[in-house]
C-alpha positions as CSV (number, residue, x, y, z in Angstrom):
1,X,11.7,37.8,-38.3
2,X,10.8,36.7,-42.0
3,X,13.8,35.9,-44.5
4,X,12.4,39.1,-46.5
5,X,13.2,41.5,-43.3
6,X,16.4,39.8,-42.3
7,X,18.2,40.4,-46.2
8,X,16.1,43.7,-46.7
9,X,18.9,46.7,-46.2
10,X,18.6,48.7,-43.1
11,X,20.9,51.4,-43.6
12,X,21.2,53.7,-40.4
13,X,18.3,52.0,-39.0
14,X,19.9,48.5,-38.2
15,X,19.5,49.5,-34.6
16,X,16.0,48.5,-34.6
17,X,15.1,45.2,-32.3
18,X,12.0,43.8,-31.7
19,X,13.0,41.1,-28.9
20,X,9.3,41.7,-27.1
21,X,7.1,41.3,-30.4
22,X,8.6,37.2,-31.3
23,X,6.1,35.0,-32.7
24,X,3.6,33.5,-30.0
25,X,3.4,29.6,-31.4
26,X,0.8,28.7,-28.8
27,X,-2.8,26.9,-29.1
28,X,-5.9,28.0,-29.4
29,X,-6.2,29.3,-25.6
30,X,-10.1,29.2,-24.1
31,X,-8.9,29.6,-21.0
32,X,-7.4,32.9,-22.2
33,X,-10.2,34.6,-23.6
34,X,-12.3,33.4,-20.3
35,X,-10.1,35.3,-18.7
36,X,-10.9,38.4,-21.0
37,X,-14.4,37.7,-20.0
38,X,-14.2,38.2,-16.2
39,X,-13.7,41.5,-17.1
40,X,-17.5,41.7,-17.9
41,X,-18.3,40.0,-14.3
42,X,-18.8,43.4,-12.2
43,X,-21.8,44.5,-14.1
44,X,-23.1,40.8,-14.6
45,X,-26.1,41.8,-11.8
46,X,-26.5,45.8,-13.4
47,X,-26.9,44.9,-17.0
48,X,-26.8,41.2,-18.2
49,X,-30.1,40.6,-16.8
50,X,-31.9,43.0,-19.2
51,X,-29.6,42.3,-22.0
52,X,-30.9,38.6,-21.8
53,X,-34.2,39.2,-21.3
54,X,-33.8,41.7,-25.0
55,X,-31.4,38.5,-26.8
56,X,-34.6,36.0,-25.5
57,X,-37.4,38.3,-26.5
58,X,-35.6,39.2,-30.1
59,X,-34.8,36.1,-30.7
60,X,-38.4,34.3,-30.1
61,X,-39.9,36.4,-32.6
62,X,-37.4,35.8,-35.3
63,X,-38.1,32.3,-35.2
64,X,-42.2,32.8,-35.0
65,X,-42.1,35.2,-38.1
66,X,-42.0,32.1,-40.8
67,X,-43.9,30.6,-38.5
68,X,-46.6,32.6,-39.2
69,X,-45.5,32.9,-42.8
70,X,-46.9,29.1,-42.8
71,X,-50.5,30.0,-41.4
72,X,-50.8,32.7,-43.5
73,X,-50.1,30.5,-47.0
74,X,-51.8,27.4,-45.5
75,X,-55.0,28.8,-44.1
76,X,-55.6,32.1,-45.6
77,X,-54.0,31.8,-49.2
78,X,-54.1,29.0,-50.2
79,X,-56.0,27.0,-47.1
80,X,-55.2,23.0,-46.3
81,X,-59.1,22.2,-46.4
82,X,-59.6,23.0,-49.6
83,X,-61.3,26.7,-49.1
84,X,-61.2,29.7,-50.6
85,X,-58.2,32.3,-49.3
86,X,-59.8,34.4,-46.7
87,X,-58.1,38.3,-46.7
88,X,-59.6,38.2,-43.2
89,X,-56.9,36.0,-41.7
90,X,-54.5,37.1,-44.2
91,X,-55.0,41.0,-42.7
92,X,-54.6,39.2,-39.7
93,X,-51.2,37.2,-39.8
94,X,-50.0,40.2,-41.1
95,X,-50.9,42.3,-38.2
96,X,-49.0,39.8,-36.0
97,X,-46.1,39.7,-38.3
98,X,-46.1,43.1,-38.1
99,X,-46.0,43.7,-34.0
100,X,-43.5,41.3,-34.0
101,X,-41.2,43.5,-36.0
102,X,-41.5,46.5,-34.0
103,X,-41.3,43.8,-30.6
104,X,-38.1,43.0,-32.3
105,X,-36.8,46.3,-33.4
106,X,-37.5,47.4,-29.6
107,X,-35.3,44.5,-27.9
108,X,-32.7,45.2,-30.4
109,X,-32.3,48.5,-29.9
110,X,-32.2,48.5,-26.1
111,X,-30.1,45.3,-26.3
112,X,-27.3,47.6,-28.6
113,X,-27.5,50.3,-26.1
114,X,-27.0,48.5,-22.8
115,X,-24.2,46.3,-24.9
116,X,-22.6,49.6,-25.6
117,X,-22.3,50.2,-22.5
118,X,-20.9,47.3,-20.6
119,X,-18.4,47.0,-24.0
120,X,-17.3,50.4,-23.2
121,X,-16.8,49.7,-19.9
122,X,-14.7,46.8,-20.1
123,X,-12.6,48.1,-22.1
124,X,-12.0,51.2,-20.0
125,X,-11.6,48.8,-17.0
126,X,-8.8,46.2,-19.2
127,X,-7.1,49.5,-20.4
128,X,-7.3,51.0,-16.7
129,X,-5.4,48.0,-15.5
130,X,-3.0,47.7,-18.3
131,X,-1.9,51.1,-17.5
132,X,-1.7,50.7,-14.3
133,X,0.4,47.7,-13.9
134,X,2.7,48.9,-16.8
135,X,3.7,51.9,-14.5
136,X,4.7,49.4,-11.4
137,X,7.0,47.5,-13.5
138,X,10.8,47.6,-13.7
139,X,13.3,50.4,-15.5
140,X,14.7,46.7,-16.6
141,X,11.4,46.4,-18.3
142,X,11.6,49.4,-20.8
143,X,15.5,48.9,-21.0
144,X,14.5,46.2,-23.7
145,X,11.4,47.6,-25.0
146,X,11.0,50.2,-27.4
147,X,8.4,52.8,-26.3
148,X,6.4,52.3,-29.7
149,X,6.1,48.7,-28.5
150,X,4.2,49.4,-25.2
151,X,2.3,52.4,-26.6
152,X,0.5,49.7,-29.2
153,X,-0.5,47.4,-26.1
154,X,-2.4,50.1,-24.2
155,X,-3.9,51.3,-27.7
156,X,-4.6,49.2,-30.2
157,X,-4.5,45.9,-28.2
158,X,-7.2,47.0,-26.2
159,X,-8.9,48.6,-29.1
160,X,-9.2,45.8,-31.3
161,X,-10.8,43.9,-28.1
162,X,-14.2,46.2,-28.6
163,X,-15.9,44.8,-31.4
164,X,-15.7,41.6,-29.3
165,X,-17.4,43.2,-25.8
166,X,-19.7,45.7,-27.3
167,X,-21.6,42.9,-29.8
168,X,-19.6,40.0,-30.6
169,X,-20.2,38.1,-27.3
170,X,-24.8,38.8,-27.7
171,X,-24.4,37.8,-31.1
172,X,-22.5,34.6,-30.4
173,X,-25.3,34.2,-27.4
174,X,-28.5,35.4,-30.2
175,X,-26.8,33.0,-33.0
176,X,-26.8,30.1,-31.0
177,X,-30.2,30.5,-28.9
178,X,-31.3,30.8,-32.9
179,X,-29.0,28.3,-34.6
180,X,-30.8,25.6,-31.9
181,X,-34.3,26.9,-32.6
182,X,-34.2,26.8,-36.3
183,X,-32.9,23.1,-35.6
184,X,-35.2,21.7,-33.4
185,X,-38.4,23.6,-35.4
186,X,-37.2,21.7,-39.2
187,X,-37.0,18.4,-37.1
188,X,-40.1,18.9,-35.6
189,X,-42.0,19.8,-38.5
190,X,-40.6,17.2,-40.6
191,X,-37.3,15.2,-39.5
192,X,-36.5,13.2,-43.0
193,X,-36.2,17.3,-44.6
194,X,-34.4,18.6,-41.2
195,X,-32.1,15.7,-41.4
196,X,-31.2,15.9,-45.0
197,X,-30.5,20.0,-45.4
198,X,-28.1,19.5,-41.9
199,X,-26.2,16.9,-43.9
200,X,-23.8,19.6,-44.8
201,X,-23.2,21.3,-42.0
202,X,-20.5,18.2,-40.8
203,X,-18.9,19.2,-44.4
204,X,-18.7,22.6,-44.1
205,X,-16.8,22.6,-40.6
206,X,-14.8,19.9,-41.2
207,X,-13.1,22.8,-44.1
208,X,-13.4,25.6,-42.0
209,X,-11.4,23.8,-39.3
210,X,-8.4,23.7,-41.5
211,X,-8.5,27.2,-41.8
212,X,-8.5,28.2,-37.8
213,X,-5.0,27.7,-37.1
214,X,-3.6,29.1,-40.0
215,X,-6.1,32.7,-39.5
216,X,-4.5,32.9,-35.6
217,X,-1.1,33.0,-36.6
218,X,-2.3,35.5,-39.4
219,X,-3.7,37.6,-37.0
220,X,-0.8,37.3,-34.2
221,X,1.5,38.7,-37.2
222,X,-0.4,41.5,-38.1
223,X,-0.5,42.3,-34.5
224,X,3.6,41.9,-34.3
225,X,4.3,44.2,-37.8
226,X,1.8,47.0,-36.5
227,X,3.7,47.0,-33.4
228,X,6.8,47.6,-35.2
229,X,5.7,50.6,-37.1
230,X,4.4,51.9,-33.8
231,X,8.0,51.6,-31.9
232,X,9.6,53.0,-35.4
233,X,6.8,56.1,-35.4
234,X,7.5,56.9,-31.8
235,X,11.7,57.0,-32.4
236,X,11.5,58.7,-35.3
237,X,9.1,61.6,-34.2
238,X,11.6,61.8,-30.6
239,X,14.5,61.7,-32.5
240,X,13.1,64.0,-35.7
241,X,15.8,66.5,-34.8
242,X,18.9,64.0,-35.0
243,X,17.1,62.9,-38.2
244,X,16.7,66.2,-40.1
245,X,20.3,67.3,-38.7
246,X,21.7,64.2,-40.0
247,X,20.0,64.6,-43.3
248,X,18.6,61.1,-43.0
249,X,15.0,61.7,-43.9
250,X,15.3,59.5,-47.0
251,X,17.0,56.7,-44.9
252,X,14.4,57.0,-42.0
253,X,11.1,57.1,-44.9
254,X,13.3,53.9,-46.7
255,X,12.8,52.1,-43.2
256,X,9.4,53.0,-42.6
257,X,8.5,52.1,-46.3
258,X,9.5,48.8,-45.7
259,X,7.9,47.6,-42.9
260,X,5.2,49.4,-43.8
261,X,4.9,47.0,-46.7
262,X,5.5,44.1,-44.1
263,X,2.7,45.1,-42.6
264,X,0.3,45.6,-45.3
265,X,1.2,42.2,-46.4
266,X,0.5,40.6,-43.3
267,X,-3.3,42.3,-43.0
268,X,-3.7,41.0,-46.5
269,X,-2.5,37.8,-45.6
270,X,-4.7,37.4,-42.6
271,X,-7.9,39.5,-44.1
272,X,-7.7,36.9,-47.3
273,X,-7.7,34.3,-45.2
274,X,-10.6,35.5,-42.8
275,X,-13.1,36.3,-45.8
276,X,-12.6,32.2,-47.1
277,X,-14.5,31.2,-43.8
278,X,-17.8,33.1,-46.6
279,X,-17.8,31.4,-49.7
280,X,-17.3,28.0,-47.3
281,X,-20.7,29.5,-45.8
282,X,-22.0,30.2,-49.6
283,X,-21.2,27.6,-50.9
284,X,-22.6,25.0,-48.6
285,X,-25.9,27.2,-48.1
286,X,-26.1,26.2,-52.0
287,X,-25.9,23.0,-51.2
288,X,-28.5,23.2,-48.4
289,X,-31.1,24.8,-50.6
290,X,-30.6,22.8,-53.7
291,X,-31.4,19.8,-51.1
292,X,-34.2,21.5,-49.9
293,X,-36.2,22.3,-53.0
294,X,-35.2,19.0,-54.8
295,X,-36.5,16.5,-51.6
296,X,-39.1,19.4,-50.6
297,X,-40.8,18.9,-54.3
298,X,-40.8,15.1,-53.8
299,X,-42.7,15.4,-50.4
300,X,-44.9,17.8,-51.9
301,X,-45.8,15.3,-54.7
302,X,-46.5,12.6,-52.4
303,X,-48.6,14.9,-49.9
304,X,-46.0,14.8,-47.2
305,X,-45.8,18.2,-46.3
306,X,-47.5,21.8,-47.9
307,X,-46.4,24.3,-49.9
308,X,-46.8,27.1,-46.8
309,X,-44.1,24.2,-45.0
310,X,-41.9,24.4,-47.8
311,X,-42.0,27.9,-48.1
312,X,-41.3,28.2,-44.3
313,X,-38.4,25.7,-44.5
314,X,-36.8,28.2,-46.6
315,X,-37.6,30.9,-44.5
316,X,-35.8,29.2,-41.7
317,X,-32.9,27.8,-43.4
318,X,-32.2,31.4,-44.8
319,X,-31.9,32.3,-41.2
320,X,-29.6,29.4,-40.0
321,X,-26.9,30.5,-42.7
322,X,-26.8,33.8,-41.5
323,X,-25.9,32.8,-38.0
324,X,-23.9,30.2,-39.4
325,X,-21.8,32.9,-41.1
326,X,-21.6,35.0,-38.3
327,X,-20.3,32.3,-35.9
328,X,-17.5,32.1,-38.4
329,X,-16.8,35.6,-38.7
330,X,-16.6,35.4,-34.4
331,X,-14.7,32.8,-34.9
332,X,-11.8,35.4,-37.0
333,X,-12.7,37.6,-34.2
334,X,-12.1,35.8,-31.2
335,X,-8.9,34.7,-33.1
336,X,-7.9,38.7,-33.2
337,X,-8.6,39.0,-29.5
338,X,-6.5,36.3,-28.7
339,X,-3.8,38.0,-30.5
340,X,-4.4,40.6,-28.9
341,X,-4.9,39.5,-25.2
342,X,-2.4,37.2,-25.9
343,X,0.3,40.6,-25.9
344,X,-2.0,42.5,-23.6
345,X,-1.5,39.8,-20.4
346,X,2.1,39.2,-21.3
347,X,2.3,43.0,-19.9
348,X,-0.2,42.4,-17.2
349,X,1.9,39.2,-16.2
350,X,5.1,40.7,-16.4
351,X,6.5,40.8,-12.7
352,X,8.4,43.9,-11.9
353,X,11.8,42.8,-10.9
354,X,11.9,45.5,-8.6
355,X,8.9,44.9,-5.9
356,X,7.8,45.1,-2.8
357,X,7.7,42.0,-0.7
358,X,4.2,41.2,1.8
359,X,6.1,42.7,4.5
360,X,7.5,45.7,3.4
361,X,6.9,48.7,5.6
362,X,6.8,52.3,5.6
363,X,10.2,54.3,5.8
364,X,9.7,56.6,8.5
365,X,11.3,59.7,8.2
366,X,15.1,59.5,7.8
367,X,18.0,61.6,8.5
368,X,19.8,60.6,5.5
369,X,22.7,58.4,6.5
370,X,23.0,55.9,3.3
371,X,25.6,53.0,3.3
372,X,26.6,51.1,-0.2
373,X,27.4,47.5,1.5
374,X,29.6,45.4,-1.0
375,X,27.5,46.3,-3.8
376,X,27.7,44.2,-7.2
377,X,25.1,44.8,-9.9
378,X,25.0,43.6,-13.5
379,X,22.4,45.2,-16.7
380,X,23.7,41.9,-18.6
381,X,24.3,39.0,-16.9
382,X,28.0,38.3,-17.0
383,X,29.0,41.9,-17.5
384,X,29.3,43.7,-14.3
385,X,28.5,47.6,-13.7
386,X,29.2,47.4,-10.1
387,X,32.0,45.5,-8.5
388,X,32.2,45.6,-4.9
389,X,31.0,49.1,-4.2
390,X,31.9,49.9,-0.3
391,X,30.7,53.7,0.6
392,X,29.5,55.3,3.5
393,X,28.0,58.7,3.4
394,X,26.7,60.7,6.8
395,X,23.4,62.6,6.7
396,X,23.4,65.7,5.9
397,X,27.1,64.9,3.3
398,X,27.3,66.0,0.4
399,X,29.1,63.3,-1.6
400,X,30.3,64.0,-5.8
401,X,30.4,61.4,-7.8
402,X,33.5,61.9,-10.9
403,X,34.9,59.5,-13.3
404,X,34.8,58.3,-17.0
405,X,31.6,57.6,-18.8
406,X,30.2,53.8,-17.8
407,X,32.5,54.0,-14.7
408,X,28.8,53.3,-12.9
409,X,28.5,56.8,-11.6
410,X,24.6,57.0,-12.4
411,X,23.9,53.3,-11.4
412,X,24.7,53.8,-7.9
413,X,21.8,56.5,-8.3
414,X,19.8,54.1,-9.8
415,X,20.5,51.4,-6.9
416,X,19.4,54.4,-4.2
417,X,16.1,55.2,-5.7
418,X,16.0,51.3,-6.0
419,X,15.2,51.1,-10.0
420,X,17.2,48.1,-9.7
421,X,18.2,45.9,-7.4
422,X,22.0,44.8,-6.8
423,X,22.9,41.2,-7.8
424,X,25.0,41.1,-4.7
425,X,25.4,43.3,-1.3
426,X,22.2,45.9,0.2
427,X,22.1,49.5,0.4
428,X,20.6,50.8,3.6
429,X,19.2,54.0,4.3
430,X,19.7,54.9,8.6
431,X,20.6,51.5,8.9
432,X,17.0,49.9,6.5
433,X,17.4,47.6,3.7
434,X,15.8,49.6,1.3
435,X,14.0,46.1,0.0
436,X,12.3,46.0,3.3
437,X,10.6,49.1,2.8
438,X,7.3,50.1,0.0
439,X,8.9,51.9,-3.0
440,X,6.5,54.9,-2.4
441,X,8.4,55.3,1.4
442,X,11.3,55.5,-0.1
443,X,11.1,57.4,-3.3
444,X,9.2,60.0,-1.5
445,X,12.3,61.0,0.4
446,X,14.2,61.0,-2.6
447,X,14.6,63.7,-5.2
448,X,16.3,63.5,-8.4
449,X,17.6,66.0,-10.9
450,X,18.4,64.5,-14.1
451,X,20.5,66.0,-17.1
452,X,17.8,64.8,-19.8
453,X,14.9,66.9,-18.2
454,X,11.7,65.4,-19.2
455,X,8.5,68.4,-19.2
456,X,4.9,67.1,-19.1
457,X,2.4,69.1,-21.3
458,X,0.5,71.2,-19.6
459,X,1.5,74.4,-17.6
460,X,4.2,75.9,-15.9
461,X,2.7,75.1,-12.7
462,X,1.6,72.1,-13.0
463,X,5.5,70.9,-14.1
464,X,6.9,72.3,-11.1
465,X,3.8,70.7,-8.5
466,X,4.4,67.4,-10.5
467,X,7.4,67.5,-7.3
468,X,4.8,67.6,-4.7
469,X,1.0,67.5,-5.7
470,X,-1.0,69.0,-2.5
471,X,1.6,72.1,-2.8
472,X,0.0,75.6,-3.0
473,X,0.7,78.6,-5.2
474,X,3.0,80.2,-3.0
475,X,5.2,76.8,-2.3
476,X,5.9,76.4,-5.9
477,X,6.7,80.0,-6.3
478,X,9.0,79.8,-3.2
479,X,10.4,76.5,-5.0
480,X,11.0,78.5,-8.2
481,X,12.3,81.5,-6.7
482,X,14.8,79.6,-4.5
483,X,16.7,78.0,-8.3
484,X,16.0,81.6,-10.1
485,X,13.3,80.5,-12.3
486,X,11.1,82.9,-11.6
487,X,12.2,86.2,-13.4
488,X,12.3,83.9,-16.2
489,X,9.1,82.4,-15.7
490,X,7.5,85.8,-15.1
491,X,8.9,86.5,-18.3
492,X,7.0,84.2,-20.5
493,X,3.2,85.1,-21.9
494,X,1.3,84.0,-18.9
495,X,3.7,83.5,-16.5
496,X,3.0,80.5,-14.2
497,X,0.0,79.1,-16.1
498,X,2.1,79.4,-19.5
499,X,0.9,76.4,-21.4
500,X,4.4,74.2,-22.4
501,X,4.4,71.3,-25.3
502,X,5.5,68.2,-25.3
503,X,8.7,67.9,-23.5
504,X,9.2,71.4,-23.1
505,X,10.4,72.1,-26.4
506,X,8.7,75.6,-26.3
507,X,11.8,76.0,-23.7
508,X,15.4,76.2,-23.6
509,X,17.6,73.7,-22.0
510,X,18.6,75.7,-19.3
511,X,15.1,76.9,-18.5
512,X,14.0,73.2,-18.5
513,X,16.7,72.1,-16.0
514,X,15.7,75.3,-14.2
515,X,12.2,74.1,-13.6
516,X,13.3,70.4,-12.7
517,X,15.2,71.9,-10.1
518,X,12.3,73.6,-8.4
519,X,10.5,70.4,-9.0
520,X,12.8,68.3,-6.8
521,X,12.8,71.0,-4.1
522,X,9.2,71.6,-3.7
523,X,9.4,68.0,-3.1
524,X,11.5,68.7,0.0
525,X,13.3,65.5,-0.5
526,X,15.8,64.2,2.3
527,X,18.2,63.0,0.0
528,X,18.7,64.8,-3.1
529,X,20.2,63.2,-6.4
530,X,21.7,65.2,-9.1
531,X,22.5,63.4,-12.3
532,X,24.6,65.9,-14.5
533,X,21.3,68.3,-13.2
534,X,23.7,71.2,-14.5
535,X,25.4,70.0,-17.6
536,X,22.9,71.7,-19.9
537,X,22.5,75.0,-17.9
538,X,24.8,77.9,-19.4
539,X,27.8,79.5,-17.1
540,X,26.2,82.5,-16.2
541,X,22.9,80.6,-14.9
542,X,25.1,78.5,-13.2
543,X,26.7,81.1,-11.1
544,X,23.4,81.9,-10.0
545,X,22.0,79.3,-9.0
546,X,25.3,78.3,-6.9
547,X,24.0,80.0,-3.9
548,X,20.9,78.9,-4.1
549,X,22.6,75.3,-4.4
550,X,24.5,76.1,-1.1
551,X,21.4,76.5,1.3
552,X,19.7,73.9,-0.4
553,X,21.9,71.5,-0.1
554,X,22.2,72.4,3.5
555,X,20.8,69.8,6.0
556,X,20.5,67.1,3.2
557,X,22.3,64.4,2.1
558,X,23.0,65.4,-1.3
559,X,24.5,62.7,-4.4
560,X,26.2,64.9,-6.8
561,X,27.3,63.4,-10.5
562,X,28.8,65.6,-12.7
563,X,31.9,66.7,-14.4
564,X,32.1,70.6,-13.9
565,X,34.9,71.2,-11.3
566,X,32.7,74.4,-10.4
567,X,30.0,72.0,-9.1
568,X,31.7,69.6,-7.5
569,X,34.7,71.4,-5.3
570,X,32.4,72.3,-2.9
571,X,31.2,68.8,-2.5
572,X,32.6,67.6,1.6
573,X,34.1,64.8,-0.4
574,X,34.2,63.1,-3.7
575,X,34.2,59.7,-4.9
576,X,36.2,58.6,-7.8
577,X,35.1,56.0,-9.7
578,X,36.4,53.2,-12.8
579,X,35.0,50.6,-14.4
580,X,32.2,50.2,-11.6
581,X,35.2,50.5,-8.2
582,X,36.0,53.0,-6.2
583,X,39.6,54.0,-6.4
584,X,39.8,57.1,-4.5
585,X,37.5,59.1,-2.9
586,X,38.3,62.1,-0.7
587,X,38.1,66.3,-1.0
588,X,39.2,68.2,-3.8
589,X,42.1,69.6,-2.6
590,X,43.3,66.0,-1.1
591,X,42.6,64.4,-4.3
592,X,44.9,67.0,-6.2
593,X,47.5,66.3,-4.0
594,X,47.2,62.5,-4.6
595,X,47.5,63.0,-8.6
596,X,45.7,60.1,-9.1
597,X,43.0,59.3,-11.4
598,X,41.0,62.8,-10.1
599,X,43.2,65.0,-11.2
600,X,44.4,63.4,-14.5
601,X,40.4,64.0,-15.1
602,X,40.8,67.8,-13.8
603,X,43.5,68.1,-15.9
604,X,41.8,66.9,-18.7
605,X,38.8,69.3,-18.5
606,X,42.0,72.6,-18.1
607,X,42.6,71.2,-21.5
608,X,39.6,71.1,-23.4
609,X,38.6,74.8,-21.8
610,X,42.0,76.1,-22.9
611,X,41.7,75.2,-26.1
């Protein structure tokens, strides 16, 4: 972080850590952007074949244009031999000049299209598996990640890699096949000219060079500040309601503002710096041409070469300056896509800390029977959540899980469904190390209710078949019926294919948690987690769907966390933790008895009601 950002007030946006977007203070890597290139290997047979034969073809008949510029001043305008100019073989030079145009506009254009196409496709392919491997990694992953920070990697990563497949790498292929052309035609025709108008090429990229390392670090900061606004964007739009409740729109626009500004400068920075790499090319193109004219005169003079030479010369050092320029500007290019891949395989490397070994096997179907075996677990090393954690629970038990907030009620959860893995001890489901078996086996058999109820777009429908997704019509009906959603999903405009926003805000709380619940139980999991699943559901829902609760809890082995007494003296027995131990565990009426730590919390919640 720049002094600027570290002394620039924050207000009540201090919160905001970047730990994932440091500076990358690496070389130049080659072997990095091959590896963007592999991506292109699967259509290497379908495509590159004809794209070559199109660069080739275009390319040849740039370079004979001022070829035949030459003929057409030495032997029809003004001819060697001393003639007069014959409009005869001027007519035709210009007919061949002018086939060769269309001959080149033809290769170009098919060479753009099939381009197009493979750049299009490898970036659908590097996207695909970006995706795809973000969603096998760790909850430890996003714990330290802002979701702004991930979204950018899948977006504009990837997007600023398509200038690159769909026409940088042909042009960098065109400019060379040219740039050697043009060079071995001026030493050909005369090598003492040749010679002299290359003399500044050695010049011009000894300057350029000093630029290179200075433009990559440009560009990786550009890519680090846009990735900030994007984590800021996606926080602030979540969290708008906190915001406008808060009335800390100024604060939140004050934040944005600023690195807002940090990131303007940083494009500025870096795009100043990219657009030197011209006037270098300007400026020694000047050079080149003043050298050309001056020496060119001389062997004029002296009868060394023609005037339809010199005129060609010219021609063709015209076109090795443009290429010239354009290897430069790939040059910025590649350095943006090595910003970018740089962030883009730091995700795809990123081993999830959670995985499956090369022997993991399928969980058959299991009763249920889950045993915590001397569990200790840590989110910060040093600072355990977990110490010790000894608990036994049959199939088919329903076990509640009470104590004070951070007593590590939801991280045994979190151990179950194997989102992390404990630092010390093994939980076992019938008896299997859960690390034995594919994550897929085992989350399969699990279904959890959470109290922050998260609701796709999309339909009614499809939320609730999200649970299971070969389930027909009548399942999820059945499913919604069964936790009395469906009088209320009847209820809205189009019932069952009523089209819900982001996150279900269209929806009250209640109705959200409604529909998780019928999610989870279409799933027809074996043991069923639920995580405060009826903290936001109103007391008169709650009695309803108490029954319901009661034969669906039946024949499962059922985690409970919550605080409710009305949800959890049912429970066959409940588990009290603090500060990640058990210290008593047993039923509700046993654990009154005890006046223990149980009921000082019972007696806490009388109070709070009563008053």
């Amino acid at each position: 972080m720049s002094e600027q950002e570290q002394h620039k007030p924050r207000g009540a946006h201090e919160r905001f850590i970047y730990k994932d977007d440091d500076a990358i203070e690496k070389p130049f890597n080659w072997a990095q952007i091959g590896r963007l290139f592999t991506y292109m290997k699967p259509y290497r047979k379908q495509l590159l074949p004809i794209i070559i034969v199109m660069i080739v073809l275009g390319t040849l008949t740039r370079l004979a244009i001022p070829a035949l510029f030459i003929k057409a001043i030495d032997d029809a305008i003004q001819p060697k031999d001393g003639s007069d100019p014959s409009m005869n073989k001027l007519y035709l030079y210009a007919g061949m000049m002018f086939a060769l145009y269309i001959i080149q506009w033809a290769a170009n254009t098919y060479r753009i299209r099939y381009t197009n196409m493979i750049g299009q496709q490898v970036i659908y392919d590097l996207r695909h598996d970006l995706f795809r491997h973000i969603q096998k990694l760790s909850f430890r992953f996003f714990d330290k990640r802002p979701a702004g920070s991930v979204l950018v990697r899948v977006t504009n990563d990837v997007n600023a890699l398509q200038d690159l497949f769909t026409n940088g790498v042909v042009n960098l292929l065109m400019d060379c096949i040219q740039l050697v052309g043009i060079v071995i035609i001026l030493l050909v025709w005369n090598f003492k000219l040749g010679l002299a108008i290359m003399i500044t090429v050695p010049l011009m990229f000894v300057v350029s060079t000093a630029l290179r390392k200075r433009i990559r670090f440009a560009w990786q900061d550009v890519r680090m500040k846009q990735s900030r606004i994007n984590a800021h964007l996606n926080e602030s739009i979540q969290g708008m309601r906190v915001t406008q409740s808060y009335t800390q729109e100024k604060a939140n626009f004050s934040f944005f503002q600023h690195v807002n500004n940090i990131n303007i400068k940083a494009w500025n920075k870096a795009s100043m710096m990219n657009q030197a790499f011209g006037p270098i090319i300007e400026v020694t193109s000047a050079i080149g041409t003043l050298i050309l004219f001056w020496y060119g005169a001389h062997l004029i003079a002296v009868g060394a070469i023609t005037v339809g030479l010199l005129v060609g010369f010219a021609n063709y050092v015209g076109n090795f300056w443009d290429p010239i320029n354009r290897l430069g500007q790939m040059y910025a290019q590649l350095l943006i896509a090595m910003a970018s891949s740089e962030r883009i395989f730091e995700f795809i490397d990123e081993e999830p800390t959670v995985g499956e070994s090369k022997e993991a096997r399928q969980l058959p179907r299991i009763s249920g029977d889950v045993s915590f075996e001397h569990i200790v677990f840590e989110y910060e090393k040093g600072r355990p959540a977990l110490k010790g954690i000894d608990l036994h629970v049959k199939a088919g038990e329903t076990i509640a899980l009470v104590g004070h907030t951070g007593s590590g009620k939801s991280t045994i959860m979190n151990l179950l469904c194997r989102f992390y893995d404990p630092v010390q001890g093994a939980v076992r489901v019938d008896g299997i190390d859960i690390r034995s078996v594919t994550l897929e086996s085992l989350r399969s058999q699990v279904g959890v209710v959470l109290q922050d109820t998260f609701i796709f777009s999309g339909t009614i429908r499809e939320n609730i078949r999200f649970g299971r997704l070969d389930a027909t019509d009548d399942e999820i009906v059945k499913a919604a019926t069964a936790v009395d959603a469906h009088d209320f999903i009847m209820n809205l405009p189009d019932g069952y294919d009523t089209e819900v926003q982001e996150r279900g805000n269209s929806l009250s709380m209640g109705q959200r948690q409604l529909l998780s619940f019928a999610r989870a139980l279409l799933a027809d999991p074996r043991v069923l987690i639920l995580d405060e699943a009826t903290a936001s559901i109103d007391t008169e829902t709650e009695l309803k769907i108490q029954e319901a609760l009661k034969k669906l809890l039946q024949g499962r082995t059922s985690f409970i966390v919550a605080h409710r007494l009305s949800t959890i003296r049912n429970a066959d027995r409940i588990v009290v933790l603090d500060h990640g131990q058990i210290v008593e565990q047993g039923s509700h009426d046993e654990l009154i008895r005890h006046k223990g730590t149980y009921n000082g919390l019972i007696e806490a919640q009388y109070r709070f009601l009563s008053a």
